[in-house]
DRENVODREN-168604 format. One record per residue: chain; x, y, z of N, C-alpha, C in turn. Coordinates in Angstrom, 1 decimal, padded with zeros to 4 digits. Layout:
N
unit, n_x, n_y, n_z, ca_x, ca_y, ca_z, c_x, c_y, c_z
A, X, Y, Z, X, Y, Z, X, Y, Z
...
This chain:
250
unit, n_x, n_y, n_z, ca_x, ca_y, ca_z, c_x, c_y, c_z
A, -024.3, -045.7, 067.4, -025.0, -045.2, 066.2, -026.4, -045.0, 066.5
A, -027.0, -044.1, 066.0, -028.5, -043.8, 066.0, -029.2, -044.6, 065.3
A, -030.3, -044.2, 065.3, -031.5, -045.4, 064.4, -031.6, -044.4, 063.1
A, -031.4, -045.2, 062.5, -031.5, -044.3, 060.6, -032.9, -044.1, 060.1
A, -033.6, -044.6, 060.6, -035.2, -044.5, 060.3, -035.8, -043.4, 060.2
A, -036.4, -042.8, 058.9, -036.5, -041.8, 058.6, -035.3, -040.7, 058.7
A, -034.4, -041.7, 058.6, -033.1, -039.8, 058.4, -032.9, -039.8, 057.3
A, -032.7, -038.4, 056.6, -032.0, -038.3, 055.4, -031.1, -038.5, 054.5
A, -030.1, -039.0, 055.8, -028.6, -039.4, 055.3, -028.3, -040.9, 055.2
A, -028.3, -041.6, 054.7, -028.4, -042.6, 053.9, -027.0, -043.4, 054.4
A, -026.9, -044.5, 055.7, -025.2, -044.9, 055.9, -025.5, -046.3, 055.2
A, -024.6, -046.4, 054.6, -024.7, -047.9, 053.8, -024.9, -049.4, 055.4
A, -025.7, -050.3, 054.7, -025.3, -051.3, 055.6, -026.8, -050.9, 057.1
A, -027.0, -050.1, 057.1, -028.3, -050.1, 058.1, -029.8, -050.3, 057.3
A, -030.1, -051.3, 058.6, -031.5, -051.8, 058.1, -032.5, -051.5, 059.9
A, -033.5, -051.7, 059.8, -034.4, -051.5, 060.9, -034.1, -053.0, 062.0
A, -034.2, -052.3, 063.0, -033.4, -053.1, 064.3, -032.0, -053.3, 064.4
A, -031.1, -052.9, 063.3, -030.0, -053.1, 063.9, -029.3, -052.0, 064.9
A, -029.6, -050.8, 064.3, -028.7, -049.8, 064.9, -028.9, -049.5, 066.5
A, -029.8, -049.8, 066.9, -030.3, -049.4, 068.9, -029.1, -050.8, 069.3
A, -029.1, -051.7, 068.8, -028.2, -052.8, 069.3, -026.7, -053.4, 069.2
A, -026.2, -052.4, 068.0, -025.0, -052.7, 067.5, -023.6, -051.7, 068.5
A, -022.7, -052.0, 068.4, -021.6, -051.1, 068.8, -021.2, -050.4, 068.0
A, -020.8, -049.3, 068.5, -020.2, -047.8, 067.5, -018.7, -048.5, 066.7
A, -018.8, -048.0, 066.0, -017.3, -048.4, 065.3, -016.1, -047.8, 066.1
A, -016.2, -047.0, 067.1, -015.2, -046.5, 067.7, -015.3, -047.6, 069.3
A, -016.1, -047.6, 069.4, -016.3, -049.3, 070.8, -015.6, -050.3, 069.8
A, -016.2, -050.8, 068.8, -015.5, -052.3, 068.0, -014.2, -051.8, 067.9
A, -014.0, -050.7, 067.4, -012.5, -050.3, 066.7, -011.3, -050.6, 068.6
A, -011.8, -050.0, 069.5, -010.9, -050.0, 070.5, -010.9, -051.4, 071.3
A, -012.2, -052.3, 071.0, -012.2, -053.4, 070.9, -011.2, -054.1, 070.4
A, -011.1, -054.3, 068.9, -010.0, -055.0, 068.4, -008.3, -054.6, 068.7
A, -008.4, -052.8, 069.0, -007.1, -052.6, 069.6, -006.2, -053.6, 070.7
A, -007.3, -053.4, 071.6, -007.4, -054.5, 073.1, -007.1, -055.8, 072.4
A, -007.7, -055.9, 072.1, -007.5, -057.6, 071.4, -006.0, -058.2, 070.9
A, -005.7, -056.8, 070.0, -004.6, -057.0, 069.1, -003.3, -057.3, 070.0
A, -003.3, -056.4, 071.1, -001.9, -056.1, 072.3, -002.1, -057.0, 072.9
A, -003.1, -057.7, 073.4, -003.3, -058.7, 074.2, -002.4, -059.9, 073.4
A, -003.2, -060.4, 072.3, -002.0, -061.5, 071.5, -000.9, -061.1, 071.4
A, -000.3, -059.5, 070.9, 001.0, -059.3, 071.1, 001.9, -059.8, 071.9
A, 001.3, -059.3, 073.1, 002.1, -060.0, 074.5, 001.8, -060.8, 074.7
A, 001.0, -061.8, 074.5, 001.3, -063.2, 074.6, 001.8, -063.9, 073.8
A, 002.0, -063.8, 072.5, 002.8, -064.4, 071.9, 004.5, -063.6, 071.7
A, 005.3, -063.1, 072.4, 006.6, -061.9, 073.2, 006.8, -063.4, 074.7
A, 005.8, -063.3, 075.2, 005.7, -064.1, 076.2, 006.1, -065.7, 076.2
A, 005.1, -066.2, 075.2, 005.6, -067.8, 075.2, 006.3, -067.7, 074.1
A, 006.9, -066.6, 073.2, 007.6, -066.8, 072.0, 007.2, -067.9, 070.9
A, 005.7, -066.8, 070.2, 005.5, -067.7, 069.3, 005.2, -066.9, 068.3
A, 005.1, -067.5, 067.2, 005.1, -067.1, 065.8, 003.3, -065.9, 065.9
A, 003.4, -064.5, 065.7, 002.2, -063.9, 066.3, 000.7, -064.3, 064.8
A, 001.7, -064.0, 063.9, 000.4, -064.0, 062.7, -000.2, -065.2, 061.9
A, -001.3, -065.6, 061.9, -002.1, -066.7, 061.4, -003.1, -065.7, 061.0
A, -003.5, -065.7, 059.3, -004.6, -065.1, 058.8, -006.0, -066.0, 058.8
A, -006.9, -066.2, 059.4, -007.8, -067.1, 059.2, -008.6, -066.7, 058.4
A, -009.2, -068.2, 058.6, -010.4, -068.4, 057.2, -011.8, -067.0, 057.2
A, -011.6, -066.6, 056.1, -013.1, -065.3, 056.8, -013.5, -065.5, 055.5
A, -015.1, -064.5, 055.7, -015.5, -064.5, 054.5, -015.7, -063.0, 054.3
A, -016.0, -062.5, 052.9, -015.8, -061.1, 052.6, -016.9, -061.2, 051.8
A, -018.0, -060.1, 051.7, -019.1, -059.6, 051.8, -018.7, -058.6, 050.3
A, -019.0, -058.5, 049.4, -019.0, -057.4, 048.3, -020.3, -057.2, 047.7
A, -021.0, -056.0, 047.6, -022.0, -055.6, 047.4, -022.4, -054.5, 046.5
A, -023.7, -054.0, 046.2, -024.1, -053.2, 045.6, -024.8, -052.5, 047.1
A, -024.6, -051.3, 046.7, -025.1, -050.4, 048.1, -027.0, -050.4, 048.4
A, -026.7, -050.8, 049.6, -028.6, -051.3, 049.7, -030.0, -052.5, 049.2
A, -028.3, -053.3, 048.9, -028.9, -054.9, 048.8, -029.1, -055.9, 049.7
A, -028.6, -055.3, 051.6, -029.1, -056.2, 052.3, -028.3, -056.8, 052.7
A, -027.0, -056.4, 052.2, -025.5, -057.4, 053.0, -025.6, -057.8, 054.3
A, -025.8, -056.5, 055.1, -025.2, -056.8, 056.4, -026.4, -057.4, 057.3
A, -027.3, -057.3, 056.7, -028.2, -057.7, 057.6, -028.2, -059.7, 057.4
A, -027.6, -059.6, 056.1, -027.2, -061.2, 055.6, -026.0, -061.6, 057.0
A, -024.8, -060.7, 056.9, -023.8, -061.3, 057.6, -023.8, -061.1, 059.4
A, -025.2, -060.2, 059.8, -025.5, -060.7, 061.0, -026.1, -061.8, 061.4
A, -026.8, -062.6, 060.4, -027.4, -064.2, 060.3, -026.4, -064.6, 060.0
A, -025.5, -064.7, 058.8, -024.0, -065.6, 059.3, -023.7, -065.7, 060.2
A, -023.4, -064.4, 061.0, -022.4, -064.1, 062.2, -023.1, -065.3, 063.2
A, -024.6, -065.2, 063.5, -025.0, -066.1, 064.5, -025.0, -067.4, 064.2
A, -025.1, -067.8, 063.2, -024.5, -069.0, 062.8, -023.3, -069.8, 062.7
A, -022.2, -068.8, 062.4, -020.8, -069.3, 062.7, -020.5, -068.8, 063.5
A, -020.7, -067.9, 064.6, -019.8, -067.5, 065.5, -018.7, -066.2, 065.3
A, -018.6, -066.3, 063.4, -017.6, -065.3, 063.0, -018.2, -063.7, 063.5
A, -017.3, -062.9, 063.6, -017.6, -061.2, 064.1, -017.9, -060.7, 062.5
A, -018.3, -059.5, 062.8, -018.7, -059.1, 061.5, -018.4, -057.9, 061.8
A, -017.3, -057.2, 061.1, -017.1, -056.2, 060.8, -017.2, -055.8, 059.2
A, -018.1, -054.1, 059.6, -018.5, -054.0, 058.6, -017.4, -052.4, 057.9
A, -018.1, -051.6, 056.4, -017.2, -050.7, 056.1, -016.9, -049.3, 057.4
A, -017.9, -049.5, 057.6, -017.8, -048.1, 058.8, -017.1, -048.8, 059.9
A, -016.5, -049.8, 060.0, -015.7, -050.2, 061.0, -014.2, -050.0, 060.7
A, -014.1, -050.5, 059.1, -012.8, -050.6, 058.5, -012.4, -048.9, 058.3
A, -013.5, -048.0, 058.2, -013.2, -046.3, 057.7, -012.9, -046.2, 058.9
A, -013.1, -046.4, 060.0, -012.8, -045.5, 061.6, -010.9, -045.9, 061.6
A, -011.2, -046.6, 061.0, -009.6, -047.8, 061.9, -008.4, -046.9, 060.6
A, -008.9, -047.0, 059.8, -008.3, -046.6, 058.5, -007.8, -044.7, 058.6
A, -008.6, -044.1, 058.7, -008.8, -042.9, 058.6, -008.6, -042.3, 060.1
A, -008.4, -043.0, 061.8, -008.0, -042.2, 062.6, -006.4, -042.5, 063.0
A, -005.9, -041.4, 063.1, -004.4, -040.9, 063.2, -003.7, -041.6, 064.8
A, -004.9, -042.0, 065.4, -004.4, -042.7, 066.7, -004.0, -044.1, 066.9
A, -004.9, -044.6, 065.8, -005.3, -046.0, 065.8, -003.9, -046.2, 064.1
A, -003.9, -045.6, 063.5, -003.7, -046.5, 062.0, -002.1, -046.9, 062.0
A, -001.2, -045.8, 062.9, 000.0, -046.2, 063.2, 000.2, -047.6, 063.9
A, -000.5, -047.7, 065.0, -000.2, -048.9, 065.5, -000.8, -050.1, 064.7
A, -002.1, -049.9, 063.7, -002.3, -050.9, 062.8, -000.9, -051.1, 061.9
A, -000.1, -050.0, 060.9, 000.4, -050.4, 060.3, 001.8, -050.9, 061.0
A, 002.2, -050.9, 062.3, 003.5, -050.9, 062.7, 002.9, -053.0, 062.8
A, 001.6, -052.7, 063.5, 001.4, -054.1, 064.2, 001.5, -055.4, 062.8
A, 000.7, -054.5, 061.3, 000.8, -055.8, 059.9, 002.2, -056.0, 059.7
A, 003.2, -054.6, 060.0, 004.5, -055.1, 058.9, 004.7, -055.7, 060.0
A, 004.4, -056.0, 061.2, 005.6, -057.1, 062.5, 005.3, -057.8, 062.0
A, 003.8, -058.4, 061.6, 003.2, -059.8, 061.5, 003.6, -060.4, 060.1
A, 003.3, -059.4, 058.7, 003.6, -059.7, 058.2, 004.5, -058.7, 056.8
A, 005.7, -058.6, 057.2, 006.7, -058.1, 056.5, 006.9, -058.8, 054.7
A, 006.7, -057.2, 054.7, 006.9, -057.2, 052.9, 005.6, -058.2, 051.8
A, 004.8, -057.6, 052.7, 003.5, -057.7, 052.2, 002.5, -057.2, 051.6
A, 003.0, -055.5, 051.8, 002.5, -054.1, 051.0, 003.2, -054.8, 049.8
A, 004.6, -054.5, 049.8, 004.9, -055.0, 048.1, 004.3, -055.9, 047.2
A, 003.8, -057.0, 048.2, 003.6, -058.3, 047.5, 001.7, -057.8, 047.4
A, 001.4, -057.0, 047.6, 000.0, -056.7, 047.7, -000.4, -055.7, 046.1
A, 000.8, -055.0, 046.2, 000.6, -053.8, 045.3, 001.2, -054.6, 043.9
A, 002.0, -055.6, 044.1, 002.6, -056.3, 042.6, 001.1, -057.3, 042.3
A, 000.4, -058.2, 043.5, -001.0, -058.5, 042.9, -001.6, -058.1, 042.5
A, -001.8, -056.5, 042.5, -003.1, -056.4, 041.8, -003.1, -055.5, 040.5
A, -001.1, -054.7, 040.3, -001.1, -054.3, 039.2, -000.1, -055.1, 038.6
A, 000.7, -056.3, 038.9, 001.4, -056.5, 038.2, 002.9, -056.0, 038.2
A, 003.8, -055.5, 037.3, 004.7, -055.2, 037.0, 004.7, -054.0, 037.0
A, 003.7, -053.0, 036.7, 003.1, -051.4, 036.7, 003.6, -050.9, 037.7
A, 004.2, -049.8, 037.8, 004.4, -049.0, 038.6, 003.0, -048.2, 039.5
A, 003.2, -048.1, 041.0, 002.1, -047.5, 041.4, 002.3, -047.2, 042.8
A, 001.5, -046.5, 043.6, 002.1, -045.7, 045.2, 000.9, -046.1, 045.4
A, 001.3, -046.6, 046.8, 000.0, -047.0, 047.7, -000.5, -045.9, 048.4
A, -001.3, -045.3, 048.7, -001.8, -044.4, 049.5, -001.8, -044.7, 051.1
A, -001.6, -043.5, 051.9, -001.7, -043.5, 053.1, -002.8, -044.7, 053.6
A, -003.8, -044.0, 053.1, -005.5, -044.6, 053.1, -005.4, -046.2, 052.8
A, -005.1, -046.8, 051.6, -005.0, -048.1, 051.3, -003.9, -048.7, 051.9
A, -002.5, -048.3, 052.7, -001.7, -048.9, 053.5, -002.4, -049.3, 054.9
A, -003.3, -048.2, 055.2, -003.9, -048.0, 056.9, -005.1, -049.1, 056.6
A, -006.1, -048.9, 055.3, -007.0, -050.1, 055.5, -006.6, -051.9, 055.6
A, -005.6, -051.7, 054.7, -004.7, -052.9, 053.9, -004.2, -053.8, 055.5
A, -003.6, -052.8, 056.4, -003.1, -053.3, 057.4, -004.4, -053.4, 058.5
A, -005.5, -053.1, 058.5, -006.7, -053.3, 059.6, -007.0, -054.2, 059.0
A, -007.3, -054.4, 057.8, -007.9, -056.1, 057.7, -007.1, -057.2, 057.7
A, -005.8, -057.0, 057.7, -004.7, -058.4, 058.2, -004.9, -058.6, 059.4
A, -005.1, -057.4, 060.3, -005.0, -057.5, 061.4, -006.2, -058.0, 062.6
A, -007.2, -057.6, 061.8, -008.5, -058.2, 062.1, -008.6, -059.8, 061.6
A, -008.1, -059.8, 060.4, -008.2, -061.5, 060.0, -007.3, -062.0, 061.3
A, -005.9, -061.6, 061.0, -005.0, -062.3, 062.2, -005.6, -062.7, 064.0
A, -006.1, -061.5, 064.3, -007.0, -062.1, 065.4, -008.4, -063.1, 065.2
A, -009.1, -063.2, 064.8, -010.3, -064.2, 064.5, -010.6, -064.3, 063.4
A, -011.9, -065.1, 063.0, -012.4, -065.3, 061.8, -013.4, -064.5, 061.9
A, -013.1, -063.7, 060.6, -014.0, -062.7, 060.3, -014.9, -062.2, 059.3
A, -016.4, -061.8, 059.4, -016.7, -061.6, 058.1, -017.1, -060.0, 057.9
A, -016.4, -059.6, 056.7, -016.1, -058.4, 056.5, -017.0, -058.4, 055.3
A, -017.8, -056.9, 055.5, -018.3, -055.8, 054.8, -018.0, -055.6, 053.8
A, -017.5, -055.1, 052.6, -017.6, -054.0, 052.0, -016.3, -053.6, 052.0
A, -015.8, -052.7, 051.1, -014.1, -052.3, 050.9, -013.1, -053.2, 050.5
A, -013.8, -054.0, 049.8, -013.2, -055.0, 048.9, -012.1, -056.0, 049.2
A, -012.8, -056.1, 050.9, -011.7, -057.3, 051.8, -011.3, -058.6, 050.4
A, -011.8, -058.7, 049.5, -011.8, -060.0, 049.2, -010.6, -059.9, 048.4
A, -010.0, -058.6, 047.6, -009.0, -058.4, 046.8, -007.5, -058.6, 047.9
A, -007.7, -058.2, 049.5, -006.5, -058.0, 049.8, -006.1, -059.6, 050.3
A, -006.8, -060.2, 051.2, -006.8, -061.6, 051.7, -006.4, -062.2, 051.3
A, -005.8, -063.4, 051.5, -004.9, -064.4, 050.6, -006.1, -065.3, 050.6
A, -006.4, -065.6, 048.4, -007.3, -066.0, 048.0, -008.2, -067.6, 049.0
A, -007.2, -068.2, 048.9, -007.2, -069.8, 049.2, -007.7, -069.2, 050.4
A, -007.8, -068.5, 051.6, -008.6, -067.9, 053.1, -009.5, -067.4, 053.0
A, -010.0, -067.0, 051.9, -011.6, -066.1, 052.1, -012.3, -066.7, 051.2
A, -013.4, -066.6, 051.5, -015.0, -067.1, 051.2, -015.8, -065.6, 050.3
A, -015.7, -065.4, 048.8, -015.6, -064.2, 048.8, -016.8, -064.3, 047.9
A, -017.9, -063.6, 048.7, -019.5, -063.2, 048.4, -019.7, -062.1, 047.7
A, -020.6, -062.1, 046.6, -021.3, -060.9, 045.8, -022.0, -061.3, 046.2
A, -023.0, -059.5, 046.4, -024.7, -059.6, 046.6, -025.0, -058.6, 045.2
A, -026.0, -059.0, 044.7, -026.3, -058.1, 043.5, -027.7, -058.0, 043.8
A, -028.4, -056.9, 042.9, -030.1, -057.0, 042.9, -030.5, -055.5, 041.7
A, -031.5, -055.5, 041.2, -031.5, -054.6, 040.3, -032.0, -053.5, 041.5
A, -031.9, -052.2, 040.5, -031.8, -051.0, 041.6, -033.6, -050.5, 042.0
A, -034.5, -051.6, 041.3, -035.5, -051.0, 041.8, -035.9, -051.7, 043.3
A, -035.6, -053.2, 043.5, -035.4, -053.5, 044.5, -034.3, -053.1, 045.3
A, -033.6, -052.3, 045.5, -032.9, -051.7, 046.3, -033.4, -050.3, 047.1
A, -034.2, -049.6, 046.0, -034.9, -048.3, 046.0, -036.0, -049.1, 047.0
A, -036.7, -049.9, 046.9, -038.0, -050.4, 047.6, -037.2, -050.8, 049.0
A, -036.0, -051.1, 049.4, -035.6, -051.5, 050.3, -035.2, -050.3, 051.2
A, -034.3, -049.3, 050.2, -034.1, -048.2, 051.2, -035.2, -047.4, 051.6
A, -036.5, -047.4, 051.1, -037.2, -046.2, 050.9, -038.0, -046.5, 052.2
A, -038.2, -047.8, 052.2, -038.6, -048.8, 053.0, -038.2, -048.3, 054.7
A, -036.9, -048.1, 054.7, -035.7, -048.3, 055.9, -035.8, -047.0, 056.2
A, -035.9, -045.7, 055.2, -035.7, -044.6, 055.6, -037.0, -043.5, 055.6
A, -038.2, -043.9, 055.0, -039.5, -043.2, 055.4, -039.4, -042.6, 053.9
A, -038.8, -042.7, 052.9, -038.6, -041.5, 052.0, -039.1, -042.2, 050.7
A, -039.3, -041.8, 049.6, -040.3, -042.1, 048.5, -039.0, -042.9, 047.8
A, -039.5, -043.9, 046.9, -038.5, -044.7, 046.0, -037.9, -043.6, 045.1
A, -038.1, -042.8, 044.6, -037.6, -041.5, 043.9, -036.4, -041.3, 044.5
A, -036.6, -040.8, 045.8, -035.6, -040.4, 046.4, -034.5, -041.0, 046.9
A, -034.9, -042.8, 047.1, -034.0, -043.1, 047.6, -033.1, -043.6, 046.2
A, -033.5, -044.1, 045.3, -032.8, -044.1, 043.9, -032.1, -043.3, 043.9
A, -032.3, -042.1, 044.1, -031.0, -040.8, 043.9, -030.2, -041.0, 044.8
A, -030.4, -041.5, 046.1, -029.6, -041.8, 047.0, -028.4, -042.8, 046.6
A, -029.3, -043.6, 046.0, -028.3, -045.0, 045.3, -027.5, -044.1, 044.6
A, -027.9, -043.7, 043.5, -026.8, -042.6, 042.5, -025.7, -042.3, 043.1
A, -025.9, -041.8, 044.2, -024.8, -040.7, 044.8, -023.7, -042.5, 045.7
A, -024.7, -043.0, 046.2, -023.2, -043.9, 046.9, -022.7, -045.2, 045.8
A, -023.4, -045.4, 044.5, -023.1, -046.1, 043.6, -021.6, -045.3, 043.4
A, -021.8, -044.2, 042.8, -020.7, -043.4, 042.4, -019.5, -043.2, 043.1
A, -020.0, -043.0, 044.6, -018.6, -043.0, 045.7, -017.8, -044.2, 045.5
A, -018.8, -045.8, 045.5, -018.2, -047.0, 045.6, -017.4, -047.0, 044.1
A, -017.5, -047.2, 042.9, -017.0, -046.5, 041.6, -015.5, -046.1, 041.9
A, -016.0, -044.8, 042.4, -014.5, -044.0, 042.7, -013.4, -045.0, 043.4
A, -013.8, -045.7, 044.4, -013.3, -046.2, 045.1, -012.5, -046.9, 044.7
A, -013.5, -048.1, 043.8, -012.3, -049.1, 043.1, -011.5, -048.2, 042.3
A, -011.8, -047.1, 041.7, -010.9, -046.7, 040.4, -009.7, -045.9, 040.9
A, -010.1, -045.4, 042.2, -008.6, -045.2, 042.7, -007.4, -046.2, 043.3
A, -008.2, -047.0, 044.3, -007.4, -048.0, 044.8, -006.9, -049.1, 044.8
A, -007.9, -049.1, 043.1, -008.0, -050.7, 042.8, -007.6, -050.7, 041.1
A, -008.1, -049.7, 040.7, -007.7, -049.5, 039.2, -008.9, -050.3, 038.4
A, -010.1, -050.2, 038.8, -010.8, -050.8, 038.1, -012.4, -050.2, 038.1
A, -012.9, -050.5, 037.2, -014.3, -050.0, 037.2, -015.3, -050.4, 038.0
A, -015.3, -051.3, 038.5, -016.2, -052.1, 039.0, -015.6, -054.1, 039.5
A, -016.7, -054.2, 040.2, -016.5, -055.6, 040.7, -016.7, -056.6, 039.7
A, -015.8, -057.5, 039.5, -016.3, -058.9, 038.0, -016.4, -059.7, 039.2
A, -017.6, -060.6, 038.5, -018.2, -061.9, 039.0, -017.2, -062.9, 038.9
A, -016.1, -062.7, 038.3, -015.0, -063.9, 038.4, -013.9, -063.7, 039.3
A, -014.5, -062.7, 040.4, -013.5, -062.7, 041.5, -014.3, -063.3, 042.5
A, -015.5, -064.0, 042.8, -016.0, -064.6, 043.6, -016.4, -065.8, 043.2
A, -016.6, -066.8, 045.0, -016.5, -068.1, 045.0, -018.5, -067.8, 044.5
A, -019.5, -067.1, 045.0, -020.5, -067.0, 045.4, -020.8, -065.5, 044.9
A, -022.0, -065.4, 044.3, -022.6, -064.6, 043.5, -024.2, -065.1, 043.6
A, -025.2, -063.5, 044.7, -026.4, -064.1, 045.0, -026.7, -062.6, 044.7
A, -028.3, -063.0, 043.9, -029.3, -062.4, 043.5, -030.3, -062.3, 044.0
A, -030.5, -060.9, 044.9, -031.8, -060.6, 046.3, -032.8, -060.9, 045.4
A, -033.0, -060.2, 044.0, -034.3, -060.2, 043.3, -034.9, -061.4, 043.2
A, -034.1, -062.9, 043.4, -034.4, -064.0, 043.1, -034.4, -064.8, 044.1
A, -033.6, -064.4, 045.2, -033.1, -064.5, 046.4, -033.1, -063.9, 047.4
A, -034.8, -063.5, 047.8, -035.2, -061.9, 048.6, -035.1, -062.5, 050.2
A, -035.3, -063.6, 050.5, -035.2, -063.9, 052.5, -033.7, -063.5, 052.6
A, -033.5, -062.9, 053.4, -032.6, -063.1, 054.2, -031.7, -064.5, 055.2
A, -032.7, -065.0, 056.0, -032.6, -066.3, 056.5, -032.2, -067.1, 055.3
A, -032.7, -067.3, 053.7, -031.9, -068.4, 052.9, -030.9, -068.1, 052.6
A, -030.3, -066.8, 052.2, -029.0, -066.2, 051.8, -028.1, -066.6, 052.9
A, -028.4, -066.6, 054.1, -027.3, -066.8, 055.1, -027.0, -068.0, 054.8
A, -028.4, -069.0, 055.1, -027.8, -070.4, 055.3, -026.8, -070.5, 053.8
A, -027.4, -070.4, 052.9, -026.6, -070.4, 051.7, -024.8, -069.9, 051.8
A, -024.7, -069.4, 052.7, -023.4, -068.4, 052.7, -022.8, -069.7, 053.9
A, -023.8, -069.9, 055.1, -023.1, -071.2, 055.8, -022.5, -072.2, 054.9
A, -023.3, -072.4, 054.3, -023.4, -073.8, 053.5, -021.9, -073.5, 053.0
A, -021.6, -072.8, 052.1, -020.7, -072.5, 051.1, -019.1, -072.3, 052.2
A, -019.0, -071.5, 053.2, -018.2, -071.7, 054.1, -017.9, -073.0, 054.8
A, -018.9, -073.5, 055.0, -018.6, -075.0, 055.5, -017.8, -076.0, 054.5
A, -018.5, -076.1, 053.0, -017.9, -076.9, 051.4, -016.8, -076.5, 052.1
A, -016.2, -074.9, 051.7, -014.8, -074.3, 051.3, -013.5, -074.9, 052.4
A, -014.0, -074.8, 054.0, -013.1, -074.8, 055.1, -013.7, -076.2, 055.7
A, -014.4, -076.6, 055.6, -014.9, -077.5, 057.1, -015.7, -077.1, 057.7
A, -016.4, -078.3, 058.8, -017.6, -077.6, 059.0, -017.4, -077.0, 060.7
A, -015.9, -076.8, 060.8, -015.7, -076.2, 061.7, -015.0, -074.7, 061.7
């Protein structure tokens, strides 16, 4: 990935210094592939049960509140990997990768789409989309390999509750405007409008996949406020801290 500094195009989740040192989502993504086949055959090999979802935590946010820059200070603190939404979109949306994701979730774990799609509507009738089968099955499969802390794309709805650590970041939109405008060279005017436009995408998102307007505060363990809560370094430890209560301090 490039350095976003001063570009026009606005990728959620970049802040100054990360992008010269991060890996492309298509390195992470073939990354985890490797990973994945690797456990495969060794558990084919010593014949053992392949899927264990571990403990992770899930990251939900307002676009340009500073998430990820929070869950790279987790990350070095716990050890957890951090995959973020542009990791989960590559894996989701390429035709090379999503078959072997979804073949590898139903091995691990069979009849799980159903039990996914009756949690979140109930008795209601509804079709899962290509798209929400392909993402649905990269975050099992990423949990199943390590502990992970995920981004963005509403890891925290699919995970089995009692295993995730599930974070809001909120902040009003003037501190967010001062943050992006900050990151990208561009006037708080503009980057407000920017918020508009990916507020709206995220919107969509839930209202297609999730049936709902927006994220409620009573689906999280942990609900933090940048405007009241602007370091970064305390947010994380706060996010340790709360991971450690939930699981142990291992």
């Amino acid at each position: 990935m490039t350095d976003h500094t001063n570009n026009t195009h606005y990728v959620p989740g970049m802040y100054a210094g990360r992008a010269a040192k991060r890996k492309t989502a298509e390195q992470m993504a073939g990354q985890c592939i490797r990973e994945w086949e690797k456990k495969r055959l060794a558990a084919v090999k010593e014949k053992k049960a392949l899927a264990r979802t571990h403990n992770c935590i899930s990251f939900s946010r307002k676009i340009g509140v500073g998430a990820l820059e929070i869950a790279d200070l987790v990350s070095k603190r716990t050890g957890l990997r951090v995959v973020d939404r542009e990791i989960l979109e590559y894996i989701a949306n390429n035709a090379d990768l999503n078959k072997d994701t979804v073949n590898f979730f139903d091995e691990c774990h069979p009849g799980a789409m159903n039990n996914f799609g009756a949690m979140l509507f109930g008795e209601k009738s509804f079709t899962m989309g290509d798209y929400m089968r392909h993402l649905l099955a990269a975050v099992y499969s990423l949990s199943d390999d390590k502990p992970t802390l995920f981004v963005g794309r509403a890891t925290h709805l699919m995970l089995p509750r009692e295993q995730v650590l599930a974070v809001r970041f909120i902040s009003s939109k003037d501190h967010r405007a001062r943050r992006v405008a900050a990151i990208m060279g561009i006037s708080e005017s503009d980057a407000a409008k920017k918020l508009d436009d990916e507020d709206k995408k995220q919107r969509d998102f839930f209202k297609k996949n999730f049936k709902k307007k927006e994220a409620s505060p009573y689906e999280f363990d942990l609900v933090i406020n940048r405007d009241h809560l602007s370091e970064a370094d305390s947010a994380a430890e706060l996010v340790e801290r709360a991971y450690q209560l939930k699981f142990g301090a291992d």
